[in-house]
C-alpha positions in Angstrom: 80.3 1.8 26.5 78.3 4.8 24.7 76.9 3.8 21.4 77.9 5.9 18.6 76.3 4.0 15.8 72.8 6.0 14.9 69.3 4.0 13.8 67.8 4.5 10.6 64.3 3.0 9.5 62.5 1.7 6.9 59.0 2.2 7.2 56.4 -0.4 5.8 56.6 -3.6 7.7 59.7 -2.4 9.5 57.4 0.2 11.5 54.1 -1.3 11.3 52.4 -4.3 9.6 51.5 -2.5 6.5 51.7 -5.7 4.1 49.0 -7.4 6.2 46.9 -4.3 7.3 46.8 -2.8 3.7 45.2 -6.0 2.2 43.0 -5.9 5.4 41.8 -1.9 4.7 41.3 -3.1 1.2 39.6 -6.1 1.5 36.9 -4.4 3.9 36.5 -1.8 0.6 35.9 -4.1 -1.4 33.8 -6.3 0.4 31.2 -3.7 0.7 31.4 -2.7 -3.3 29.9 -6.5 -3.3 33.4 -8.7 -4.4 33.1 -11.9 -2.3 36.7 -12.9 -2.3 38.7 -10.1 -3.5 42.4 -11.0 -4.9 45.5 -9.6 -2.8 46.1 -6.4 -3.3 50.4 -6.1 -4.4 51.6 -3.3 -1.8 54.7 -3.3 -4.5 52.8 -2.5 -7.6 50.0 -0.2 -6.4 50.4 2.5 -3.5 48.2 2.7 -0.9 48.8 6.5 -0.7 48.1 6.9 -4.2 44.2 7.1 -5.2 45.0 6.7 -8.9 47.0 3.5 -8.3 44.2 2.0 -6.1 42.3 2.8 -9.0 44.0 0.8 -11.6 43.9 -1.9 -9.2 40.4 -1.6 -8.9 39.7 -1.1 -12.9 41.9 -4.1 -13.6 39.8 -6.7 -11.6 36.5 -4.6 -12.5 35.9 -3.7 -9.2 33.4 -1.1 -8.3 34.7 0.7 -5.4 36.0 4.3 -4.4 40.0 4.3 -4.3 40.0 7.4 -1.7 38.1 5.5 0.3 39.8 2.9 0.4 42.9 5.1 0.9 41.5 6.6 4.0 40.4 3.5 5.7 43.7 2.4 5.5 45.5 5.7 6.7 43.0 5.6 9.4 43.9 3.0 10.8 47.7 3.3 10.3 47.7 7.1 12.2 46.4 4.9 14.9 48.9 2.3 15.1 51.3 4.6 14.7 50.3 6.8 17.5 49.7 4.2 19.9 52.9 1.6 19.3 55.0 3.0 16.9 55.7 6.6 17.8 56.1 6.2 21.4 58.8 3.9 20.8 60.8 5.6 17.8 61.1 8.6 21.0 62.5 6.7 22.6 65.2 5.4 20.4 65.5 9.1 19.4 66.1 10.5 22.8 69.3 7.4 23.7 70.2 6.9 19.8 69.6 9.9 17.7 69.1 11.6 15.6 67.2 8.8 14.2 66.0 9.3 9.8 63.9 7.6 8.0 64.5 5.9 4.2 61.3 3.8 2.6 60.3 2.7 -1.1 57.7 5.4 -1.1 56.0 7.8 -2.6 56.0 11.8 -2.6 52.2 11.4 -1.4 53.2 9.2 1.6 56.3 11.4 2.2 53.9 13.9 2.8 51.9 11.7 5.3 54.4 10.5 7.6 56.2 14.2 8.0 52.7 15.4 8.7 52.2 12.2 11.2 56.5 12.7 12.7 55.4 16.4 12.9 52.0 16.5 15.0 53.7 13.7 16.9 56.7 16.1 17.8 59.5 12.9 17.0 62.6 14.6 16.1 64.2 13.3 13.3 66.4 14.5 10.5 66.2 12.8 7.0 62.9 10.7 5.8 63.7 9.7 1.9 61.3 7.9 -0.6 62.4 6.2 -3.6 60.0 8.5 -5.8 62.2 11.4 -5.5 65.3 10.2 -6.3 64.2 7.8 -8.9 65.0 4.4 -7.7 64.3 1.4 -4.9 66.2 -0.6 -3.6 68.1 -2.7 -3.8 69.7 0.3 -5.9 72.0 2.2 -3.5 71.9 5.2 -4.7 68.5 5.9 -2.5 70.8 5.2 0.6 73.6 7.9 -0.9 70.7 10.3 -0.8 70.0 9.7 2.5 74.0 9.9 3.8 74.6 13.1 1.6 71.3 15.0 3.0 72.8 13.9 6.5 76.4 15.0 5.5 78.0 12.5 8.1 80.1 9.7 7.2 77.9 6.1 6.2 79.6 4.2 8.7 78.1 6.1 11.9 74.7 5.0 10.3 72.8 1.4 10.9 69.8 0.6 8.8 66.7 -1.7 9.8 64.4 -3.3 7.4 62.3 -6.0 7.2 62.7 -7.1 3.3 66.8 -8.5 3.4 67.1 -8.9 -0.2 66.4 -4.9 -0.6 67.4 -3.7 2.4 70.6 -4.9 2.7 72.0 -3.0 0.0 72.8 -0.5 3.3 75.6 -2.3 3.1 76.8 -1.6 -0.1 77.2 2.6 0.7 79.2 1.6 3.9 75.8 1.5 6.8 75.7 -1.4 8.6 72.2 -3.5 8.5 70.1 -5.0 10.9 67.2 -7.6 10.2 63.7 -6.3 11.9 61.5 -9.8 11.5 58.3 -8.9 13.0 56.1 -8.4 10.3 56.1 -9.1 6.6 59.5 -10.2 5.6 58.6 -11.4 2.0 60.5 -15.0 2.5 63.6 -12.9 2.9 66.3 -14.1 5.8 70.1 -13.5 7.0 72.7 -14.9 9.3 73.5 -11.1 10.4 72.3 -9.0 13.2 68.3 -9.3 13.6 65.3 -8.3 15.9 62.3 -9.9 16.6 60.5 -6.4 17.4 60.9 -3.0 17.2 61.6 -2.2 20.8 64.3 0.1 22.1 66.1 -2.2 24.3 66.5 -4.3 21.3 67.4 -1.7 18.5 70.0 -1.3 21.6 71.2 -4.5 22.0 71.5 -4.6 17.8 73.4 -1.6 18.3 76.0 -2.7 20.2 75.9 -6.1 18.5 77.1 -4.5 15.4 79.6 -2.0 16.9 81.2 -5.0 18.1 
């Protein structure tokens, strides 16, 4: 049976390991400015992509350290990850399933990255929305209306995978279906629905038909 139901993404720890890999980036950063054992830095509060957030991080535990570096060690590392794991498989899931789109608690700054990152990568999308331009998170809905009206197509043809259940699931709410991606940071969140272990195309597939049954 064809599967008519298309895959939408969140992006940190959905796509890659960001929770763990951003305190990692940091950490180094910081360990070089001279701080021994460096307190976790809160991926929720303080953007990665943002240099002036880094910085307040920085100021309020009276670190001396350069935000942009730290920025780009991070990014660094995360074009990498995403070229070599990521990418190859979101093609893949584009070419059977498509077109796949894209809807992350973001900034305008990381927008930028990842259509910059999409684009030399040649993955063919169509929609990649970040909270910061419509005003909310999630769990708010409205962020997933943004996404469904950009896409003009009805909300049911649309399934969304996230790591972070208590936020994500809101999908629900505008009519998408939601599917449970557990393989990195999942912020003590859990769900009796449809999940994946990893973000493989054979199982977004199997999730697929899962929930159109």
């Amino acid at each position: 049976m064809e599967i008519e139901k298309i895959p939408v993404f969140d992006i940190g720890d959905t796509l890659l390991p960001s929770h763990e890999k951003i305190n990692e980036k940091v950490r180094e950063k910081v360990v070089e400015a001279g701080v021994e054992n460096p307190s976790e830095f809160p991926i929720n509060k303080y953007n990665i992509y943002v240099p002036e957030e880094v910085n307040q991080w920085l100021v309020k535990h009276g670190i001396d350290a350069d935000p942009e570096e730290i920025k780009q060690n991070y990014i660094d590392w995360e074009k990498k990850y995403l070229g070599e794991k990521t990418l190859p498989a979101l093609k893949k899931i584009n070419e059977k399933f498509g077109p796949i789109g894209f809807i992350s608690d973001n900034s305008l700054e990381a927008k930028k990255f990842y259509l910059e990152v999409f684009e030399r990568a040649g993955l063919d999308y169509k929609g990649l929305v970040v909270s910061e331009e419509v005003g909310v998170k999630k769990p708010d809905p409205e962020i997933f209306r943004e996404f469904i009206d950009n896409r003009e197509e009805p909300a049911e043809d649309f399934v969304y995978f996230g790591n972070y259940v208590d936020r994500d699931k809101a999908a629900e709410e505008v009519g998408m279906d939601f599917v449970w991606v557990a393989e990195h940071h999942v912020f003590g969140s859990e769900t009796d629905g449809v999940k994946i272990p990893e973000l493989k195309p054979e199982n977004v597939e199997e999730a697929l038909r899962e929930v159109e049954n």
